[in-house]
C-alpha positions as CSV (number, residue, x, y, z in Angstrom):
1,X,13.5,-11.9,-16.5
2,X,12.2,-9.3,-19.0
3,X,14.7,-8.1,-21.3
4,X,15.2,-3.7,-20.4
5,X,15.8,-2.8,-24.2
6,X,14.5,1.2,-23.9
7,X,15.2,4.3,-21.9
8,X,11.5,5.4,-20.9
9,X,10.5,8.5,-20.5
10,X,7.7,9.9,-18.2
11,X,5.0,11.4,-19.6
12,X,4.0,15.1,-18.6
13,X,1.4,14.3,-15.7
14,X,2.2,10.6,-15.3
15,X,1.2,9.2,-11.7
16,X,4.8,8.1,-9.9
17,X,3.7,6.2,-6.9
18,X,5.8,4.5,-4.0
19,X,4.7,2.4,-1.6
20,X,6.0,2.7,1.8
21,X,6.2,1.0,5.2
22,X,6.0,3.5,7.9
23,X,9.4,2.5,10.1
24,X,11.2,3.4,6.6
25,X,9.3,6.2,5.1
26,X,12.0,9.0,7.4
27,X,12.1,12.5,6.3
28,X,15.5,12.5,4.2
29,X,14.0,9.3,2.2
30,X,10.5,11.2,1.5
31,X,12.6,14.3,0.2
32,X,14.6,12.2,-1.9
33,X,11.3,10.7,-3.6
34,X,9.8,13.8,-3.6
35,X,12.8,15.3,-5.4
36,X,13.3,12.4,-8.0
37,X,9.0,13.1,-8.9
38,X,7.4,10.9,-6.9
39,X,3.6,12.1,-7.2
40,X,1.8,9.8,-4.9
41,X,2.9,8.0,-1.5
42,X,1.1,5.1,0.0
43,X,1.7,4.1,3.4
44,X,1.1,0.5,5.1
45,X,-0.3,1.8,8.3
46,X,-2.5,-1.3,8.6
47,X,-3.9,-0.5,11.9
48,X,-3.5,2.1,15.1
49,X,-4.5,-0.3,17.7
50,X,-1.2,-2.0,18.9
51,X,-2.4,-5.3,19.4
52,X,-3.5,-5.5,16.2
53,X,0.1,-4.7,14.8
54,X,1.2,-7.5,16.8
55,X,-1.0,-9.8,15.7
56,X,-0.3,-8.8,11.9
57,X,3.6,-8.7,13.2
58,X,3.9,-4.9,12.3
59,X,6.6,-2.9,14.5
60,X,5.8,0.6,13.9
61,X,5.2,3.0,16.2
62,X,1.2,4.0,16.5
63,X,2.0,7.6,15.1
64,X,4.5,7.2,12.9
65,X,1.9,6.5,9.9
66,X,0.7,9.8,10.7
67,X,4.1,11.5,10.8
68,X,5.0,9.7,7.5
69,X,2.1,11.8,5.9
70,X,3.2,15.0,7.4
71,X,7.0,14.3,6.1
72,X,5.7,13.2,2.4
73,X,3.7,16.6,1.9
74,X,6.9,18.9,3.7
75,X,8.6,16.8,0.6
76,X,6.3,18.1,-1.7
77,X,4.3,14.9,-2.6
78,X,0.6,15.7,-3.4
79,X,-1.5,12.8,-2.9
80,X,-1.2,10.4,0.1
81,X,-2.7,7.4,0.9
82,X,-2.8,5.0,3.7
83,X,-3.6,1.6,4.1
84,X,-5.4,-0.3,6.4
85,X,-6.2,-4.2,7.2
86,X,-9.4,-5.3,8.7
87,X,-10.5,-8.6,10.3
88,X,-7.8,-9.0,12.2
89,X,-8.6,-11.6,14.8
90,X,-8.9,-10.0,18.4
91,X,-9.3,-6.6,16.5
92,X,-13.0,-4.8,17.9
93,X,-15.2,-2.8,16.0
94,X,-14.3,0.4,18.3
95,X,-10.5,-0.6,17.0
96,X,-11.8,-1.0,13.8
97,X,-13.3,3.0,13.8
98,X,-10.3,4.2,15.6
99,X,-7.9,3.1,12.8
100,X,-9.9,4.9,9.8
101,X,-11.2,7.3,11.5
102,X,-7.1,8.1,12.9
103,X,-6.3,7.6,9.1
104,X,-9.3,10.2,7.7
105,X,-8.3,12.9,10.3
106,X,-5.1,13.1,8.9
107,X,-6.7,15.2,5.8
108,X,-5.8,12.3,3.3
109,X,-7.5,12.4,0.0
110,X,-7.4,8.5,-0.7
111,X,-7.6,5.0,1.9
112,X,-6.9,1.7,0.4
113,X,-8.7,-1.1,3.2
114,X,-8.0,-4.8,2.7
115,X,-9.5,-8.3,3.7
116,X,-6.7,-9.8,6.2
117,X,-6.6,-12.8,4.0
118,X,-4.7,-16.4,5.1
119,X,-1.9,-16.5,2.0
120,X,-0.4,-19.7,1.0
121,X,3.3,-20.3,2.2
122,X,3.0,-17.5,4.9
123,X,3.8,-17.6,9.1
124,X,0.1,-16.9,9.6
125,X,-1.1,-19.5,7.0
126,X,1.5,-21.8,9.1
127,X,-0.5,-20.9,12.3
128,X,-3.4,-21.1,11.1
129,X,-3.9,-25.1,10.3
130,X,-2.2,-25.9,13.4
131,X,-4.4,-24.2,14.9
132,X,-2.4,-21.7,17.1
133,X,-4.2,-18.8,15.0
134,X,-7.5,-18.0,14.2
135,X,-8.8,-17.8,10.7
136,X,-10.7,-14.0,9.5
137,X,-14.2,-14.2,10.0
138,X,-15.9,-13.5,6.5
139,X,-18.9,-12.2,8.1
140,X,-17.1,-9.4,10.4
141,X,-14.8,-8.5,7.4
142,X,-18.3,-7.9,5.4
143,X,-19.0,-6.1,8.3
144,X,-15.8,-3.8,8.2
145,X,-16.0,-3.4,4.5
146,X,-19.3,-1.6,5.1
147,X,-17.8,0.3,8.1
148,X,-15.1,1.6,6.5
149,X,-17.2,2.6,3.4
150,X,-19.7,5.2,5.5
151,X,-17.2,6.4,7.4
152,X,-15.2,7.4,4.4
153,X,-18.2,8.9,2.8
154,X,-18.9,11.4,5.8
155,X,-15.4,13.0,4.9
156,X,-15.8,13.2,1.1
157,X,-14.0,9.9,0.0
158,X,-16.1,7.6,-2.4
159,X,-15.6,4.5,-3.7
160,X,-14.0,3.7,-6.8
161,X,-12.5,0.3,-6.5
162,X,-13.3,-2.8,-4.5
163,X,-10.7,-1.8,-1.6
164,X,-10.3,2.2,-2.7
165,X,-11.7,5.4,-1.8
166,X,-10.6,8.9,-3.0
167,X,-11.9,12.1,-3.4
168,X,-13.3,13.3,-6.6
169,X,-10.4,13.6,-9.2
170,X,-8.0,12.1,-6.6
171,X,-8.3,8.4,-7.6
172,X,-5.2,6.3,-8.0
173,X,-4.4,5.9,-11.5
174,X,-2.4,2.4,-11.4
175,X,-5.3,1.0,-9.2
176,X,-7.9,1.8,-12.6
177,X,-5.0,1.0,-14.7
178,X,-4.7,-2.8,-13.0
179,X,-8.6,-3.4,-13.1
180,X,-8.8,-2.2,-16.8
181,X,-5.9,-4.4,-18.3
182,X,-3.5,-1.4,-19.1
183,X,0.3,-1.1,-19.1
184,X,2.3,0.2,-16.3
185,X,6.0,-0.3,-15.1
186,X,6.8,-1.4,-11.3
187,X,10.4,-1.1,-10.7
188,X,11.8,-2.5,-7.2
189,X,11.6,-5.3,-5.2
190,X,8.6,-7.2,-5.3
191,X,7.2,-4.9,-8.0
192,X,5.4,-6.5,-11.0
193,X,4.8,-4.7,-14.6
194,X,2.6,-5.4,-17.3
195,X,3.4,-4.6,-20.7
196,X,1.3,-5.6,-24.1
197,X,0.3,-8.8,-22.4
198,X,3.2,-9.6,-21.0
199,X,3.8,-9.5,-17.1
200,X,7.1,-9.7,-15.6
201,X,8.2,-9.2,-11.8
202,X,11.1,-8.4,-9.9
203,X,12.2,-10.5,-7.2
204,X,11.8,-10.1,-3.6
205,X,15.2,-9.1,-2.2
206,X,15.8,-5.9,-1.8
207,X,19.4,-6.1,-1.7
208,X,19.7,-8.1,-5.2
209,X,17.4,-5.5,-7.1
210,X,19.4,-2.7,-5.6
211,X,23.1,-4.6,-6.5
212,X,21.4,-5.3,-10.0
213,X,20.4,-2.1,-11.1
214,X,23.9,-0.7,-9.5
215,X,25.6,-3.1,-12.0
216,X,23.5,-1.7,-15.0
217,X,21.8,-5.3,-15.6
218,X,19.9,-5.7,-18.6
219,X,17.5,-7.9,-16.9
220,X,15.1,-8.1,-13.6
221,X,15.9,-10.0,-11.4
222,X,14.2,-13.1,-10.3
């Protein structure tokens, strides 16, 4: 892994931004973040049409995306986001609507909404070539895309990115800063920085990045 040779310091006005699943993002865990300086909360909502949380194998409970954004602002943490998957096979156009338009009522200045894409290596990948799972449909996710993009517009949210829309001055600045080829440091499991050219990534386990940084280790674990 990357070698940790510096204290950093956070510059006055630097964007601090956790992502969160929904099940885990519980009132004493938001006040924490919001204590320690987190600035900006993102929250994998994905969908609020059950099935299609089943489908995606997502466990939350319909509202708790919603609570989640309630609990982050009590904790004092400015701009929310939530994030949404479309394409979903079995997922309708009128579940399609309900989710953004359950996610814009909520009063959030930014929505991230992603292509369900077929990764490599994954359980739905798996499914998919032997043929117990249907495949997105490109032309319903073009579909979506549009969807999504005039729905967000009635509220005030425009688009700035392929996938992001924000109110004016509420952009995410780590979602410009990938795009442009900039620096930025993700700390935690799965997290990936970028550095002068250089990328590095910690691993996936949650467990071993929390046991490494208890233990003070000079490098990320991989």
């Amino acid at each position: 892994g990357a070698q940790v040779t510096a204290t950093c310091h956070r510059a006055e006005g630097a964007e601090v931004t956790v992502e969160a699943n929904p099940e885990t993002a519980g009132v004493e865990t938001l006040a924490a973040l919001g204590d320690a300086g987190v600035t900006r909360m993102s929250i994998g909502a994905q969908s609020f049409a059950p099935h299609v949380l089943d489908a995606l194998g997502r466990w939350h409970e319909l509202d708790a995306p919603v609570r989640a954004v309630e609990a982050a602002r009590a904790a004092g943490i400015a701009q929310m986001s939530l994030d949404l998957i479309y394409g979903t096979p079995g997922e309708s156009p009128a579940d399609w609507e309900h989710s953004v338009r359950t996610a814009l009522d909520t009063g959030i200045g930014h929505l991230s909404a992603y292509a369900l894409t077929v990764e490599p290596s994954t359980q739905y990948a798996r499914r998919v070539r032997l043929g117990t799972a249907m495949a997105p449909d490109d032309d319903v996710q073009a579909e979506r895309m549009d969807q999504v993009d005039a729905w967000a517009a009635e509220v005030g949210l425009a688009r700035y990115e392929l996938s992001n829309w924000a109110r004016p001055g509420l952009e995410s600045v780590h979602n410009r800063v990938y795009w442009r080829g900039g620096d930025w440091l993700g700390i935690g499991a799965g997290a990936h920085g970028h550095w002068r050219g250089r990328r590095w990534g910690w691993g996936r386990s949650p467990e071993r990045c929390l046991r490494a940084a208890r233990n003070g280790a000079a490098t990320l674990p991989g």
